[in-house]
TORKOL-277279 format. One record per atom (N, C-alpha, C, CB): z, x, y; residue in three letters. Coordinates in steps of 0.001 Angstrom, whole numbers, plus 524288, in hexadecimal, padded with zeros to 5 digits. Glycine has a CB too. Layout:
residues N
ZXYALA/...
//
This chain:
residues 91
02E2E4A2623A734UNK/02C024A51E3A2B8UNK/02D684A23239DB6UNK/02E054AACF3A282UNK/029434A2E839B39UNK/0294949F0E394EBUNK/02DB04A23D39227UNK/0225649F473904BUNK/0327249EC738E9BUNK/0343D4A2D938A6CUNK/030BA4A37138607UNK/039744A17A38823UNK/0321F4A6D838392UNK/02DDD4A8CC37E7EUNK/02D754A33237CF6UNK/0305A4AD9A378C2UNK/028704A38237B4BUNK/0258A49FAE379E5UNK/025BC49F5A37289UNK/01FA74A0E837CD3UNK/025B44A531371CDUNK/0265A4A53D36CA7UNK/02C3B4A490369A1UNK/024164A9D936B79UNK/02F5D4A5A536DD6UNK/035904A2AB36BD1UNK/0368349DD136B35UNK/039C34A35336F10UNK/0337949AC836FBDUNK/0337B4972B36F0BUNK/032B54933936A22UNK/031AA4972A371B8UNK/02E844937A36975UNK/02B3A492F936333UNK/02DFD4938D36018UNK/027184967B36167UNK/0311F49A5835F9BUNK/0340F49C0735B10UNK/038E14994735AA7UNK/035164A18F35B1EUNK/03BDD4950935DD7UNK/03EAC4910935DD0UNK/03DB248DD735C5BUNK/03FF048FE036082UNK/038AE48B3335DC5UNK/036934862F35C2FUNK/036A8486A735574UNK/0302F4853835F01UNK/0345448B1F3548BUNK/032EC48BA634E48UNK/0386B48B3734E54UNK/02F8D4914F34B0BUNK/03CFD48FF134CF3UNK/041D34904634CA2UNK/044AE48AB534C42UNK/0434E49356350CFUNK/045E44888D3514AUNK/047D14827C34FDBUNK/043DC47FD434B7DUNK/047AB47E60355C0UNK/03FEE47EB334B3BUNK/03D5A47B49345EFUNK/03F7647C4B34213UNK/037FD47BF434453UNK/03EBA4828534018UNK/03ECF483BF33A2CUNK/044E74845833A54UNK/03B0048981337D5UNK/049A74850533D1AUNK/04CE34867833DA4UNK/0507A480C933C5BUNK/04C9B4897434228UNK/04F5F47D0133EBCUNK/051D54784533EC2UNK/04E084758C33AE4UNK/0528B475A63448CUNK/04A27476A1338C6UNK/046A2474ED334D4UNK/045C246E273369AUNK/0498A4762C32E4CUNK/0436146E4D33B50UNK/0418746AF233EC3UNK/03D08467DD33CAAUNK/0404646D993433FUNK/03C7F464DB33C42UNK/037A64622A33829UNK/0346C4604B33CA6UNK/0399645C6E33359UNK/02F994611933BFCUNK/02AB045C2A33EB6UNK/02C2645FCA34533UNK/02D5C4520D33E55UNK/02D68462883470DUNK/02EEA466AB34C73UNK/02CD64694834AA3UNK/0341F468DE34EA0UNK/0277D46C3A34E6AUNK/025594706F34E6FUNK/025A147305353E5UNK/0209046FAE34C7FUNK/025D44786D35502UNK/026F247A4535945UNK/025B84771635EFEUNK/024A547EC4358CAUNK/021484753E35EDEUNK/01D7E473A336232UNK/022A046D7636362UNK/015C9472D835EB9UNK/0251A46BA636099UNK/027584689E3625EUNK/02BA9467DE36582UNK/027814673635FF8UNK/02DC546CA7365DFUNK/0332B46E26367B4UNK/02F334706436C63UNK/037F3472A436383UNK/0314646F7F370F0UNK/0304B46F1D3764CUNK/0356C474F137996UNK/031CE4672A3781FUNK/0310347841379BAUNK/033A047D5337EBBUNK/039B047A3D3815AUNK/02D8C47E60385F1UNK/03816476CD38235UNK/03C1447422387ECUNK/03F9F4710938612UNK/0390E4702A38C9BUNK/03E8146D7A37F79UNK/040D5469C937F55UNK/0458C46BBF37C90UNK/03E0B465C437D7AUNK/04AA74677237BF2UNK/04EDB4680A37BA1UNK/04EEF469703745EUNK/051C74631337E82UNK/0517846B9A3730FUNK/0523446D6D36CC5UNK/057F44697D3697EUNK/0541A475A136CF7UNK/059364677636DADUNK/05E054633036AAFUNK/05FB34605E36E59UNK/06370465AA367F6UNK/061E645B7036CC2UNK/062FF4565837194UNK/05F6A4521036F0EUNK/0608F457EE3791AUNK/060BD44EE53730FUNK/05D3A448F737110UNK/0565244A9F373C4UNK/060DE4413A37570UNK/056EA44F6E3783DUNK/0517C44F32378B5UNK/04D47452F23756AUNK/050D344FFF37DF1UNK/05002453C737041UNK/04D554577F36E58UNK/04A274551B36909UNK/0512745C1D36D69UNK/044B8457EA368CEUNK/042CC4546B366ABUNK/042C3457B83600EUNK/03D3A45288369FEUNK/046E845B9935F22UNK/0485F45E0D35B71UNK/04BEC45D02357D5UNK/0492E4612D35CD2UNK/04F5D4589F359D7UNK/053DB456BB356C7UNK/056E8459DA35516UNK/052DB4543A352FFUNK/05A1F45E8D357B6UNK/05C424624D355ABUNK/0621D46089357A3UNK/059BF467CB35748UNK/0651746234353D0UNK/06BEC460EC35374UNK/06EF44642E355A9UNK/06E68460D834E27UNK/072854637435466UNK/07700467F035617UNK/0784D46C7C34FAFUNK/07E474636B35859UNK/076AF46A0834CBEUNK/0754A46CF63471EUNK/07310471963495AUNK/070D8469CB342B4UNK/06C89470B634AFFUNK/0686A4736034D53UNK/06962475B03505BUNK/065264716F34ED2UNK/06BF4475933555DUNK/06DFB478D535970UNK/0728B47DE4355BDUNK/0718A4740D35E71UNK/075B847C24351F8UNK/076D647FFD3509DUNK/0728B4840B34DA1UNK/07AB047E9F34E53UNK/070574814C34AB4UNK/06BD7484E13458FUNK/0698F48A0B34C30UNK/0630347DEB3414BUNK/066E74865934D18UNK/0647D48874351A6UNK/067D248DC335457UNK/064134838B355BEUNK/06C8948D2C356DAUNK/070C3490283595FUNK/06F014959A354D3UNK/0782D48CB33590CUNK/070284936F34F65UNK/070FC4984E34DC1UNK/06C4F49AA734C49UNK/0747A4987A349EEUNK/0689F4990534B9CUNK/0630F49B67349CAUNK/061DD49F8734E2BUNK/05DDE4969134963UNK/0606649B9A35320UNK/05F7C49D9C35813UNK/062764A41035A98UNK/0615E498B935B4CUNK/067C44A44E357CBUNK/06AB34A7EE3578FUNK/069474ACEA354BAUNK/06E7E4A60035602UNK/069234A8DB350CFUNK/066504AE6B34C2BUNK/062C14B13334CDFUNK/064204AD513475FUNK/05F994AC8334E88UNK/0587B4AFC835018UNK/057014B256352EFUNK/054744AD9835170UNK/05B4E4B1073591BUNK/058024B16635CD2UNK/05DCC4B5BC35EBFUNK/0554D4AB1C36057UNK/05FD64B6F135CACUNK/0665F4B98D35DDCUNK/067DB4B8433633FUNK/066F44C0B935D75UNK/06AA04B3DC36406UNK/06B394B2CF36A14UNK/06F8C4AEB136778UNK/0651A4B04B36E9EUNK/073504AF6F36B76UNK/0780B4AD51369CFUNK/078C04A67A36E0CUNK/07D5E4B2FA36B2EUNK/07A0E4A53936AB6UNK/07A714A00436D93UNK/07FDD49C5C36C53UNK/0753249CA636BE1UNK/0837E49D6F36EFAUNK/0895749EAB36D6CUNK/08BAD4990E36F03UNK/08C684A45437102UNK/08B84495193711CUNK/08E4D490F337328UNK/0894A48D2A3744FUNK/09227492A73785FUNK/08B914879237355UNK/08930483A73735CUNK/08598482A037890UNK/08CD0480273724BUNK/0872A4850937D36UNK/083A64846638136UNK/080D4486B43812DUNK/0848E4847F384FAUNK/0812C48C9C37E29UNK/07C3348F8637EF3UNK/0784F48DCC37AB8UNK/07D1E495B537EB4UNK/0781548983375F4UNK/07653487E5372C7UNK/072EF483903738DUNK/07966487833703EUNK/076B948124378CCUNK/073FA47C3337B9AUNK/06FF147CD037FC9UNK/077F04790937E28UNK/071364826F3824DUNK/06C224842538607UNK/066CD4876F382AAUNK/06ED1488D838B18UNK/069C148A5837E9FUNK/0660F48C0737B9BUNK/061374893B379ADUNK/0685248D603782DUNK/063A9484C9377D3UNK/06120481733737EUNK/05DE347C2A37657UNK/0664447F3D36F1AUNK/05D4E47D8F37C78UNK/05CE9476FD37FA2UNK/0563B475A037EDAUNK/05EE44773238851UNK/0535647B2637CE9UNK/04D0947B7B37CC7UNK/04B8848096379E8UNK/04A4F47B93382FAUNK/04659480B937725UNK/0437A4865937689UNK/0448D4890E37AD9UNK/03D6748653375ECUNK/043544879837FDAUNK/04414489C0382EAUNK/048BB48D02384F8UNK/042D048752384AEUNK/04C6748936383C2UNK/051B548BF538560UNK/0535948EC2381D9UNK/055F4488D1386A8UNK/0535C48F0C37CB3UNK/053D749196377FAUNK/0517D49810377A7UNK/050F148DD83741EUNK/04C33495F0379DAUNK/0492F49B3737A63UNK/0498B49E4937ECAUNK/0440D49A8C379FBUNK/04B9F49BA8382ACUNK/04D9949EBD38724UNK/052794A15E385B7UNK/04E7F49B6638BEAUNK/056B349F4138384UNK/05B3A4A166380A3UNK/05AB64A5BF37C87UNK/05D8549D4637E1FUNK/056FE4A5D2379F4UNK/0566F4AB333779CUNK/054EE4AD8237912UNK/054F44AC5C37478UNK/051624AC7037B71UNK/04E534B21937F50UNK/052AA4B3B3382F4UNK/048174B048383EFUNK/055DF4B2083858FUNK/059924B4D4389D5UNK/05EF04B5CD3852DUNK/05B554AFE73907BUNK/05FDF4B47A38140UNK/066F04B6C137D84UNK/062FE4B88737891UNK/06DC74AFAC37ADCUNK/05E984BAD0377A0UNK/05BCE4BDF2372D6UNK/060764C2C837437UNK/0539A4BFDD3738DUNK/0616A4C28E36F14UNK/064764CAC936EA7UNK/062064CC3A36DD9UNK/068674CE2936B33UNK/05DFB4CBCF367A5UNK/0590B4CD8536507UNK/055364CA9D36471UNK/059984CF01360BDUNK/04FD84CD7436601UNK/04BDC4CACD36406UNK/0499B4CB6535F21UNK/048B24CB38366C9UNK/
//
């Protein structure tokens, strides 16, 4: 089964305007592909992994407490959006 399709998206936007991503439009960031590492075609830091940690927190109220759960969280849209949908408190 597909995860929401529309969370998805609402990430894609979220990381752009959030990390104020220049010349990245949703359509470029890939469901599957990796969001940080050398294979990512986002160029995002360890700066970014924090901004991110805490936005993602705020927004989406789901706690993401230790560096591994930050590193499985954060490995794709996909995995990201699977992670809120299963630790959402509130929608």
């Amino acid at each position: 089964m597909e995860i929401n399709v529309d969370l998805k998206q609402e990430l894609k936007e979220m990381i752009i305007t959030e990390l104020k991503l220049m010349n990245v439009s949703p359509d470029d960031i890939k469901d599957d592909s990796p969001l940080f590492g050398t294979d990512s075609a986002l160029g995002l830091d360890s700066l970014d992994a924090v901004e991110l940690v805490v936005i993602v927190q705020k927004k989406y109220k789901v706690e993401i407490g230790d560096r591994n759960t930050a590193t499985v969280a954060f490995t794709s849209i996909n995995a990201l959006a699977d992670y809120i949908s299963k630790h959402r408190t509130e929608t």
